[in-house]
OpenMM code with the backbone's topology and positions (N, CA, C; nanometers):
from openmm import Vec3, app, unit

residues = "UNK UNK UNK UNK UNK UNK UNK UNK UNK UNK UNK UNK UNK UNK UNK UNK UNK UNK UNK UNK UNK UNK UNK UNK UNK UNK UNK UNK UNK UNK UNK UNK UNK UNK UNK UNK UNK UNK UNK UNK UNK UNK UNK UNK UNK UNK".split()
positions = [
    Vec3(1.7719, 2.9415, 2.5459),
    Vec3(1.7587, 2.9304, 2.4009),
    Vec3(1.6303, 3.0023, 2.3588),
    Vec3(1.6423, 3.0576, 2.2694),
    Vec3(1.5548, 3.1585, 2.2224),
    Vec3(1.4390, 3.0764, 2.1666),
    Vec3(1.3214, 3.0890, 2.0859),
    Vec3(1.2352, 3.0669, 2.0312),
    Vec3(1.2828, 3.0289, 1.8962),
    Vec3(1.3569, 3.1511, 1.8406),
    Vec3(1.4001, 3.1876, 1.7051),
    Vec3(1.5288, 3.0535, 1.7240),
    Vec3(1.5979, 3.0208, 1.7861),
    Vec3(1.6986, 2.9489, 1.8170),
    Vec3(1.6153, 2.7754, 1.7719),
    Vec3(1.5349, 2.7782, 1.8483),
    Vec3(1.4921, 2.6176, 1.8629),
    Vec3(1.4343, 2.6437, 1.6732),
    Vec3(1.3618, 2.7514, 1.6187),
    Vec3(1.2993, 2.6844, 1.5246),
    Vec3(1.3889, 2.6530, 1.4053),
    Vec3(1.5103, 2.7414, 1.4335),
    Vec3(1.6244, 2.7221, 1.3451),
    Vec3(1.6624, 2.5603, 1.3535),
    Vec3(1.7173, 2.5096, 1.5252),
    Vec3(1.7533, 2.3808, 1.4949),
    Vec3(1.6329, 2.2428, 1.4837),
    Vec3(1.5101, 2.2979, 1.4851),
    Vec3(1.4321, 2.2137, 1.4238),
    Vec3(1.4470, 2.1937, 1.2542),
    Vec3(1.4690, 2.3287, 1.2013),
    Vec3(1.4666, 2.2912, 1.0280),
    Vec3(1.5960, 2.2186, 1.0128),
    Vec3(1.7320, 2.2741, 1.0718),
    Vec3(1.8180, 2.1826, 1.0690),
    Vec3(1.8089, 2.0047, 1.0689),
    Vec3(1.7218, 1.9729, 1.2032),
    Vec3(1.6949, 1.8597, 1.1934),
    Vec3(1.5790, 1.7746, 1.0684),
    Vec3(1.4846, 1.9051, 1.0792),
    Vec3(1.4195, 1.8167, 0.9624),
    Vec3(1.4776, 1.8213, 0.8232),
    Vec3(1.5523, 1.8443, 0.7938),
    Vec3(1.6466, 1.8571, 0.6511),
    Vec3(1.7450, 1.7720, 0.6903),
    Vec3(1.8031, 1.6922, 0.8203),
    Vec3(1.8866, 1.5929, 0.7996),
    Vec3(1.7881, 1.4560, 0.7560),
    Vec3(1.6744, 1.4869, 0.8604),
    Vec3(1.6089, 1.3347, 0.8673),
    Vec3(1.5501, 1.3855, 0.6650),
    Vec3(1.5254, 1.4420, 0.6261),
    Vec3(1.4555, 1.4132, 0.4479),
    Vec3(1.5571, 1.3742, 0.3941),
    Vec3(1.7108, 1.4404, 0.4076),
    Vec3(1.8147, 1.3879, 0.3350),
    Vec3(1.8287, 1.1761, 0.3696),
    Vec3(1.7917, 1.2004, 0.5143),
    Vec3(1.8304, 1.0425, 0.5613),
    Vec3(1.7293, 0.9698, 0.4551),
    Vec3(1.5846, 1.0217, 0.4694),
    Vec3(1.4965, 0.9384, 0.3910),
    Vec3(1.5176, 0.9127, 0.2267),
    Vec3(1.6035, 1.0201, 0.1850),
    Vec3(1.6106, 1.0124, 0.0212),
    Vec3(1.7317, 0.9112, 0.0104),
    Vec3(1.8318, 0.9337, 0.1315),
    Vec3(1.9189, 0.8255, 0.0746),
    Vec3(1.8666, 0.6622, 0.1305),
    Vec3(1.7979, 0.6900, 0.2249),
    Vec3(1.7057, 0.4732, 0.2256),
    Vec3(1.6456, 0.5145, 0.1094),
    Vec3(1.5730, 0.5753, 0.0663),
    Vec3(1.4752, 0.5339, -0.0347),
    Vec3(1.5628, 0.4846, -0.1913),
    Vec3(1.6620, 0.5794, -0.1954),
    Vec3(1.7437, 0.5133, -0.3061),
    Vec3(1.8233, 0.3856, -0.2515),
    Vec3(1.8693, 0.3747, -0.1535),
    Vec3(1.9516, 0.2599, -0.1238),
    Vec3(1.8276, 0.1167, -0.1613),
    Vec3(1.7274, 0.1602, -0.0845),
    Vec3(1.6186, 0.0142, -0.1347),
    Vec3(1.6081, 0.0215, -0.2813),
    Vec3(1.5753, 0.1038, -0.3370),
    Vec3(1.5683, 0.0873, -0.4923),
    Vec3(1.6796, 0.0265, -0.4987),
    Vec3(1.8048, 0.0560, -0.5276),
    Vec3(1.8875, -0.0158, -0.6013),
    Vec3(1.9256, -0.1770, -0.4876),
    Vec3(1.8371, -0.2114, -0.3490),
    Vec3(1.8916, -0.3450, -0.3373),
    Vec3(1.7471, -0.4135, -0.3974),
    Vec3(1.6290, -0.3177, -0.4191),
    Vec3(1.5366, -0.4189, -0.5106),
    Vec3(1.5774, -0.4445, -0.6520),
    Vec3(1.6897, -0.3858, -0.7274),
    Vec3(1.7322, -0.4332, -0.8347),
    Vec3(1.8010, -0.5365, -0.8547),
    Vec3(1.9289, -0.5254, -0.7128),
    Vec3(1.9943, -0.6342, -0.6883),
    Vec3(1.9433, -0.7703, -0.6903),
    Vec3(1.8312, -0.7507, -0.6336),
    Vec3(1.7591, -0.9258, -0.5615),
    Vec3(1.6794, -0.9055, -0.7026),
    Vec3(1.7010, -1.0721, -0.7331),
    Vec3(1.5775, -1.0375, -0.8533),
    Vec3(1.4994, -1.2512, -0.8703),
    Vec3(1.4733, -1.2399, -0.7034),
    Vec3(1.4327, -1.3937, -0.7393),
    Vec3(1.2627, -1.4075, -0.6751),
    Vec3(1.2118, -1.4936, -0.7310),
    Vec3(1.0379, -1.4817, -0.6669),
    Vec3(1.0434, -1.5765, -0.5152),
    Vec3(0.9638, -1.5063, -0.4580),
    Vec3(0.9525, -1.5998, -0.3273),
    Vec3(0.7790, -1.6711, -0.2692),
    Vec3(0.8070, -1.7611, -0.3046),
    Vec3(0.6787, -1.8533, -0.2538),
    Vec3(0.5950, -1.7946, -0.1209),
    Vec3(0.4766, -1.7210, -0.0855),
    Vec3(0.5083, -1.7023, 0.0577),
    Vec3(0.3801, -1.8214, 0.1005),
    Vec3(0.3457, -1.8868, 0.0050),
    Vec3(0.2130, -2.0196, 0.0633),
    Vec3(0.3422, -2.1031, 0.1501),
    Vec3(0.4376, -2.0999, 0.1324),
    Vec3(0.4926, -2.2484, 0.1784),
    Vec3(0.5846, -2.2275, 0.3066),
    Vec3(0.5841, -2.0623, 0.3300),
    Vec3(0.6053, -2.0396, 0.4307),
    Vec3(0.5421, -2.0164, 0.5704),
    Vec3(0.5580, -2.1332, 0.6570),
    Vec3(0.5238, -2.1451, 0.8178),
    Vec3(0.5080, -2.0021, 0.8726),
    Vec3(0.4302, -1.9348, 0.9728),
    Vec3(0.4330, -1.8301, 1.0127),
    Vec3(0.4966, -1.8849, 1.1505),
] * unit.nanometer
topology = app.Topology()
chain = topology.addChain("A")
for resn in residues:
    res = topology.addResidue(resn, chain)
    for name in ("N", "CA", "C"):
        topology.addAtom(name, app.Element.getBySymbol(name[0]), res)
């Protein structure tokens, strides 16, 4: 594998993993809309 080969399937990969991150980052936004209750954390035991 060439040089020119690997740097190609590096951008490949880093353009899957940004796509992966934009879709968690929207998926949490919309399940922090979903949940919409307060949580005590004094009364929780560690």
């Amino acid at each position: 594998m060439t040089s020119t080969e690997k740097i190609a399937n590096a951008k490949k990969r880093i353009n899957e993993l940004e796509r992966l991150i934009k879709y968690w980052d929207n998926s949490k936004e919309q399940n922090i809309q979903k949940i919409d209750f307060e949580v005590n954390n004094e009364k929780i035991a560690a």
